[in-house]
C-alpha positions in Angstrom: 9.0 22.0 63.1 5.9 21.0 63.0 3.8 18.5 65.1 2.5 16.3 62.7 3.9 12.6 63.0 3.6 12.4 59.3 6.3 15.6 58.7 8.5 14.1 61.6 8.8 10.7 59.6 9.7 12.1 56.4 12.3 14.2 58.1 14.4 11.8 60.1 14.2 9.5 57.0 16.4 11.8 55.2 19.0 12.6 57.8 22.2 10.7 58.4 23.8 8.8 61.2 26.0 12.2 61.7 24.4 14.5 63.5 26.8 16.7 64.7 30.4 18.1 63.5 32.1 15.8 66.3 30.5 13.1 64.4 31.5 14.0 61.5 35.2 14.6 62.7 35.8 11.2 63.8 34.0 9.6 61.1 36.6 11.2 58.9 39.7 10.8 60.9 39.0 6.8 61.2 38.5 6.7 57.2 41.7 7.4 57.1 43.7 6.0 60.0 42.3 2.7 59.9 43.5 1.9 56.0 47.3 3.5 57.3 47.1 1.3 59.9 46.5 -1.7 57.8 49.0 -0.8 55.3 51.8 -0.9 57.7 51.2 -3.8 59.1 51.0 -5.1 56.0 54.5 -3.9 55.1 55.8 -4.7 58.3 54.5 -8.0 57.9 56.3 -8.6 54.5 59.6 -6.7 55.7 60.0 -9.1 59.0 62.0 -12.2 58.7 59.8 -14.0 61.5 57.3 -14.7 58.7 56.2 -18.6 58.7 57.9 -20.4 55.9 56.2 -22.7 53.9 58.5 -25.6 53.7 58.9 -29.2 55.3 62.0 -28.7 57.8 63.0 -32.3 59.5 66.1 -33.9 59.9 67.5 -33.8 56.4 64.6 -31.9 54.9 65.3 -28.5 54.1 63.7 -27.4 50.6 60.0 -28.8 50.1 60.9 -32.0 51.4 63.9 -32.7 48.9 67.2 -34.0 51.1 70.4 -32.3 50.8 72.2 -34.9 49.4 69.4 -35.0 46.5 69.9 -31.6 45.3 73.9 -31.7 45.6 73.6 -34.7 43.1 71.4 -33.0 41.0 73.3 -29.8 41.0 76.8 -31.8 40.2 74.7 -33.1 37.2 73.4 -29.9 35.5 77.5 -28.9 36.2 78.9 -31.8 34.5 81.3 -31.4 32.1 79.6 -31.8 28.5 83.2 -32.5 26.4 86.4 -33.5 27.0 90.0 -33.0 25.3 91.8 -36.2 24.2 95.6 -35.9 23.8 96.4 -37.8 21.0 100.1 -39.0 19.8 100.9 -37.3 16.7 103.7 -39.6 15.8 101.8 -43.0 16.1 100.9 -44.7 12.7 98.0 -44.0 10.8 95.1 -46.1 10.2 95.0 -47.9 6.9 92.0 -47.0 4.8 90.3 -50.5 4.9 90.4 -50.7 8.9 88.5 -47.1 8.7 85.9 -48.7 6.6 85.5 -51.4 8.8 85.2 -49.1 11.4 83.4 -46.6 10.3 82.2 -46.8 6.5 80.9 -50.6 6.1 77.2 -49.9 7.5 76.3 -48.0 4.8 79.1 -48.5 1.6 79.5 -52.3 2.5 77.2 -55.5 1.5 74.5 -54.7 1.5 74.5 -51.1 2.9 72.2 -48.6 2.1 70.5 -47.7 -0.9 72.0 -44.9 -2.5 75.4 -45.2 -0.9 77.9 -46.6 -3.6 78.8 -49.8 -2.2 82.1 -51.5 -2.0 83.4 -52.7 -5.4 81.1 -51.0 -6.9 82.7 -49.9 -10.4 79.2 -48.2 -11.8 78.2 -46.2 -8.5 82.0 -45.1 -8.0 82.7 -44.4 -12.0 80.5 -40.7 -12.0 82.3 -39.7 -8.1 85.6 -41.1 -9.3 85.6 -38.4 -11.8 84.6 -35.8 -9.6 88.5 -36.2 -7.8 90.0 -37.2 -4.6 89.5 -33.9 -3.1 85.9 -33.2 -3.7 85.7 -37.0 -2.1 87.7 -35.7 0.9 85.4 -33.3 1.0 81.7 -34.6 0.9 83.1 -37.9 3.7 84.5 -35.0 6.1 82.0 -32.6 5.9 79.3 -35.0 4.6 77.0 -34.5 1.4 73.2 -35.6 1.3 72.1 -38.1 3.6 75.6 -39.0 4.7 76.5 -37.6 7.5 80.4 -35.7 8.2 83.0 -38.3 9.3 85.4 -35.7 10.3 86.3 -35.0 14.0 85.8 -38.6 14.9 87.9 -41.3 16.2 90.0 -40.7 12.7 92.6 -38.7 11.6 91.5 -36.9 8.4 94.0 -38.4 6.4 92.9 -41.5 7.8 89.4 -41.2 6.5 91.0 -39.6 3.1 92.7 -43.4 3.0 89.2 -44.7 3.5 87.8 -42.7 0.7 90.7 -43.8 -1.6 90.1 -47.8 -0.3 86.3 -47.7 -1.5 87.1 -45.3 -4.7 90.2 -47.4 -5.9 88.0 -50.7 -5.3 85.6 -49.0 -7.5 88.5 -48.1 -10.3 89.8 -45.3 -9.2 93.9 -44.7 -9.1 94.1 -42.4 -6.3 97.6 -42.8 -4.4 97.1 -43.4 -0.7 97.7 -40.3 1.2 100.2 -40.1 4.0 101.6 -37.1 6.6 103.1 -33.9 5.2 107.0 -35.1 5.2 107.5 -31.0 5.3 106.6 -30.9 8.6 109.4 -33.8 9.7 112.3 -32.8 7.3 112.8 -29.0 8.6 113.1 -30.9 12.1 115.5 -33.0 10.8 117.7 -30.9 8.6 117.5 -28.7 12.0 119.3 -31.7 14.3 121.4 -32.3 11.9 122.6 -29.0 11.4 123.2 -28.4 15.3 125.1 -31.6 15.4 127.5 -30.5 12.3 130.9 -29.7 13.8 131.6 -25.4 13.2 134.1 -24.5 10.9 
């Protein structure tokens, strides 16, 4: 080396802050413990049930500051039942078809209903749907047709709105009979008793 300040300068300007391989050593072993280090606390951190939870705990408060009580209601809610079943009795009379209009028909085929609904009475609206039949009538009030909307699966029997649909139909000139229950289903039942109550021969 030489003894000019000048060449000194320039020289330790371009060293490093290692100057030795000891340096160097621990310069590289601490590169790489300190990140391990980090990482497992970090993992030990997330693994450990002692972390600090991050809700409102008091006397009734357990989940962000929403009681007990409040979420059993609301659970019992979103587990309601959405339907029910309703046992019916088979046997009792039906409905005749002018107390299913009034229940369920006069809004729209009564006085003065809706446009485009033939009305009560009405002989013209009902003439071009009269000759369509009783079953394609059956058919459009059960499973609806245009803007009016099914009746089936209501309060009503479907027989009972079939004597609703021959009510407005024969008011408007048709001769449809009024339907009732399949007798097949009662006279097996009968012919059956009446059998087992027949003295053997």
């Amino acid at each position: 080396m030489s003894a000019d300040p000048h060449n000194q300068a320039t020289e330790e300007a371009h060293t490093g802050p290692i100057k030795n391989p000891k340096q160097l050593l621990l310069a590289v072993f601490f590169s790489f413990i300190i990140p391990i280090l980090i990482i497992v606390g970090l993992v030990s951190y997330v693994v450990s049930g002692t972390k600090p939870a991050g809700t409102a705990e008091g006397d009734n408060m357990a989940l962000y500051g929403v009681t007990k009580e409040s979420r059993d209601r609301e659970v019992a809610e979103r587990l309601k039942k959405v339907g029910s079943i309703e046992i019916r009795d088979a046997n009792r009379p039906l409905a005749a078809g002018d107390a299913v209009f009034k229940a369920q028909c006069v809004a729209c085929h009564g006085a003065p209903g809706i446009p485009g609904a033939p009305h009560l009475n009405d002989a013209a609206a009902w003439g071009p749907r009269i000759g369509q039949g009783y079953a394609t009538l059956l058919e459009h009030a059960l499973k609806g047709k245009g803007a009016m909307p099914a009746q089936g699966g209501g309060d009503f029997e479907d027989i009972e709105i079939g004597r609703a649909v021959v009510y407005l139909a024969n008011a408007g000139g048709a001769k449809f009979p009024v339907p009732d229950r399949p007798a097949a289903a009662a006279a097996p039942a009968e012919g059956a008793s009446a059998a087992a109550s027949a003295p053997a021969k």
